[in-house]
C-alpha positions as CSV (number, residue, x, y, z in Angstrom):
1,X,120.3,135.8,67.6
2,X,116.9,135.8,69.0
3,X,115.3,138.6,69.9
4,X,113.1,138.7,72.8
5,X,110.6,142.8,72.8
6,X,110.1,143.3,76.2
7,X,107.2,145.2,78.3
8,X,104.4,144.8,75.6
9,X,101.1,146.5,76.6
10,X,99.1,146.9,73.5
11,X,98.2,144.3,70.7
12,X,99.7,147.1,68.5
13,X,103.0,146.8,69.9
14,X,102.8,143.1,69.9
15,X,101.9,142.9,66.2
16,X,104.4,145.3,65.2
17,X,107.5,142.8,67.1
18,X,106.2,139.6,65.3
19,X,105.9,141.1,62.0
20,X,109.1,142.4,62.2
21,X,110.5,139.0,63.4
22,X,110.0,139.1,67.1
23,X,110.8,135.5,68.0
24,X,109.4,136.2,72.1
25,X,106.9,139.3,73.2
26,X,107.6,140.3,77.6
27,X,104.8,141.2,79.4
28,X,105.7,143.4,82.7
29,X,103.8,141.5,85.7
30,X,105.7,143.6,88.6
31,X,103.3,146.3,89.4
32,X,106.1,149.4,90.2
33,X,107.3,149.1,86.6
34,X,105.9,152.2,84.2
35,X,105.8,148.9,82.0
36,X,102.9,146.8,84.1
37,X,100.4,145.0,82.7
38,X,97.7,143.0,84.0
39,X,97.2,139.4,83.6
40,X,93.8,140.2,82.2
41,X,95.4,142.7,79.8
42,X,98.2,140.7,79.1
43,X,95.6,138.0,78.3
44,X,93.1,140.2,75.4
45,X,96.5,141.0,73.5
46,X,98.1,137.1,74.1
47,X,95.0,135.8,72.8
48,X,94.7,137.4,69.6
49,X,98.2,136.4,68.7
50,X,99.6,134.1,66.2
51,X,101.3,130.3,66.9
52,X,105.0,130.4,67.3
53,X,105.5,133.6,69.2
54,X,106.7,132.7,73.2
55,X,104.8,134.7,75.4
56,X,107.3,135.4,78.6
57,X,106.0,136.8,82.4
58,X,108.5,139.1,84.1
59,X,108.0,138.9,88.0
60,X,109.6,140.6,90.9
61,X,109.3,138.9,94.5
62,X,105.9,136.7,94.0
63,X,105.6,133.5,95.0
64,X,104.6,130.0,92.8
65,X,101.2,130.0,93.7
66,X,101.0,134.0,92.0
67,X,103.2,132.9,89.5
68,X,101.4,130.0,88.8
69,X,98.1,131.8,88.4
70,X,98.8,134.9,86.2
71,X,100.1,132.7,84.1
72,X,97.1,130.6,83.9
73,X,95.4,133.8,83.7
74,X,97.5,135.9,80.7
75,X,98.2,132.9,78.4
76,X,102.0,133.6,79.0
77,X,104.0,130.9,78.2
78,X,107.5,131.2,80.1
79,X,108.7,132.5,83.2
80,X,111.3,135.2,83.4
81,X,112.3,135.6,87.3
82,X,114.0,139.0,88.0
83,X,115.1,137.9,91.5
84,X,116.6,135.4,93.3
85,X,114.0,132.9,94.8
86,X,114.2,129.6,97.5
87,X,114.7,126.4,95.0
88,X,111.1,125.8,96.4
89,X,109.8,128.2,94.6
90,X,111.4,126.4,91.0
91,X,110.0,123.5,91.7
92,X,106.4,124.8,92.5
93,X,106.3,126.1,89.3
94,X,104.1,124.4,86.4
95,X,105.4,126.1,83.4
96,X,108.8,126.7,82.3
97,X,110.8,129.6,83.5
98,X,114.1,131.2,82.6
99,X,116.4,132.6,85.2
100,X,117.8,136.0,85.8
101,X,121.3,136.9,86.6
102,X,121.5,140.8,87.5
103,X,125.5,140.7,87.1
104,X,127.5,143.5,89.4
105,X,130.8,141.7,88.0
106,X,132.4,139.2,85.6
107,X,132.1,136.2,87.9
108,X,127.9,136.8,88.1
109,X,127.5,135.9,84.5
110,X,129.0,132.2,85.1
111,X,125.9,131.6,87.2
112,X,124.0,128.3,85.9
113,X,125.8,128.2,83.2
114,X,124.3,125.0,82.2
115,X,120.7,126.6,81.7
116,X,119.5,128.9,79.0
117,X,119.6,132.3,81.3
118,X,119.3,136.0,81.3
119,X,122.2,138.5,81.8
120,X,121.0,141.5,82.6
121,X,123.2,144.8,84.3
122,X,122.5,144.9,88.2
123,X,120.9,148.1,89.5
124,X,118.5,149.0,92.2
125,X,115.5,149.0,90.7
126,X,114.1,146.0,88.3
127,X,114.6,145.8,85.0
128,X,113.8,148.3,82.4
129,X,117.0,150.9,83.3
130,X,118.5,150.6,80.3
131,X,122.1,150.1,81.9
132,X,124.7,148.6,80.0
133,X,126.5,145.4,81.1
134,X,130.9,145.4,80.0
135,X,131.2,143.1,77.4
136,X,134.8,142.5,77.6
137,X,133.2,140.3,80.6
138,X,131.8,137.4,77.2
139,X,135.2,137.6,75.9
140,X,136.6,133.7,75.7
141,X,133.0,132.3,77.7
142,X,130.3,130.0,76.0
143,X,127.4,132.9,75.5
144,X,125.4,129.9,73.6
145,X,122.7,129.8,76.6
146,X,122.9,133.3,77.2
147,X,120.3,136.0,76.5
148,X,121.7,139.7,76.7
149,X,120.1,142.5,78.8
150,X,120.4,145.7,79.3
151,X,121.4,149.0,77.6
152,X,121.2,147.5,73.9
153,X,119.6,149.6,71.2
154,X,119.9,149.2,67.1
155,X,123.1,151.2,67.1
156,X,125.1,148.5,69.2
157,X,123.5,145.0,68.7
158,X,125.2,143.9,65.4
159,X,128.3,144.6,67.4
160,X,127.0,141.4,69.6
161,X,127.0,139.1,66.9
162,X,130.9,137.6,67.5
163,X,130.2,136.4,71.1
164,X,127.5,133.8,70.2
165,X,124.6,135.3,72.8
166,X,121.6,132.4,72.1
167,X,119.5,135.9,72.1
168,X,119.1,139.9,73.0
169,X,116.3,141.0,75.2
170,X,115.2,144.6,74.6
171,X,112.3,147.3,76.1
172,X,113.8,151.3,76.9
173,X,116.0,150.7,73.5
174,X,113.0,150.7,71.4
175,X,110.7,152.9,72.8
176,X,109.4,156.2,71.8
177,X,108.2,156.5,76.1
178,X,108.0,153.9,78.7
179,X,105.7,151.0,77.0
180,X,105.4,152.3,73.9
181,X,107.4,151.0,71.5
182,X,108.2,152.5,67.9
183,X,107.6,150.6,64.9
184,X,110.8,151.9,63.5
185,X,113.4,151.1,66.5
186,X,112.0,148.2,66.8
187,X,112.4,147.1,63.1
188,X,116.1,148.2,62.8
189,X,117.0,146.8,66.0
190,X,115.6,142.9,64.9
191,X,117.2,143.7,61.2
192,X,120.5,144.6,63.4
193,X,119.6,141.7,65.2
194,X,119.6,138.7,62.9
């Protein structure tokens, strides 16, 4: 499975994912999150990084044109929308996004299934909750072009591996406080991982 760290905000953190075998970094653009970063910010840590690492922008309620331009800005290289925006909005778009399904039941998770998306539990607030999604809802479904959210940690990823998830997307599970990761969670949770 890939493995995706989630709410990076210092070039520490960011080093510490990749040479543990990080395959994507997320950088927090929704400014409520504990997690927020600023394009700027995003950009002195994205710049100092190695080749080979995706670089993805969480938003919340933005449109293209703000989309469009903190990406520009940070260096991020895919969009991950954490709400459900007009088609228009896809299509202005000039870099490649992922979408986000926050699932409330088993039915959700079938949205697009014929894109690479996100699966995340639904609550209230955006992201970052650490609330667990029921995975007897992946028994007997194509996970291949699904990427897990929500609630996972190093204790219960390896217990993913049977349902063929493309990848695992992580942030509260690996922290020591909210947006600072530990070196060690992180580390057994990508050994767990892959």
């Amino acid at each position: 499975m890939r493995v995706k760290i989630c709410g990076i905000t210092s070039y520490k953190d960011a080093m510490e994912a990749i040479d543990a075998g990080a395959d994507a970094l997320g950088f927090v653009f929704y400014e409520k999150s504990p997690r927020y970063i600023s394009p700027s910010d995003a950009k002195k840590i994205i710049s100092k990084l190695p080749p080979f690492v995706e670089k993805v922008a969480l938003f919340v309620n933005v449109d293209a044109q703000i989309i469009n331009s903190y990406m520009q800005e940070s260096g991020c290289t895919l969009v991950q929308l954490h709400f459900e925006p007009k088609d228009s909005v896809y299509e202005q778009l000039f870099v490649p996004y992922i979408k986000v399904i926050r699932a409330k039941n088993a039915k959700d998770i079938l949205k697009y299934s014929q894109e690479y998306r996100l699966v995340d539990a639904y609550c209230d607030a955006y992201g970052g909750a650490g609330k667990s999604l029921n995975i007897e809802w992946f028994k007997d479904i194509d996970c291949s072009k699904i990427i897990l959210a929500g609630g996972l940690d190093a204790s219960n990823v390896a217990s993913l591996k049977e349902y063929g998830f493309y990848g695992v997307d992580v942030s509260s599970g690996v922290e020591l406080s909210k947006g600072i990761k530990s070196k060690k969670k992180v580390k057994d949770f990508i050994n767990n991982a892959k």
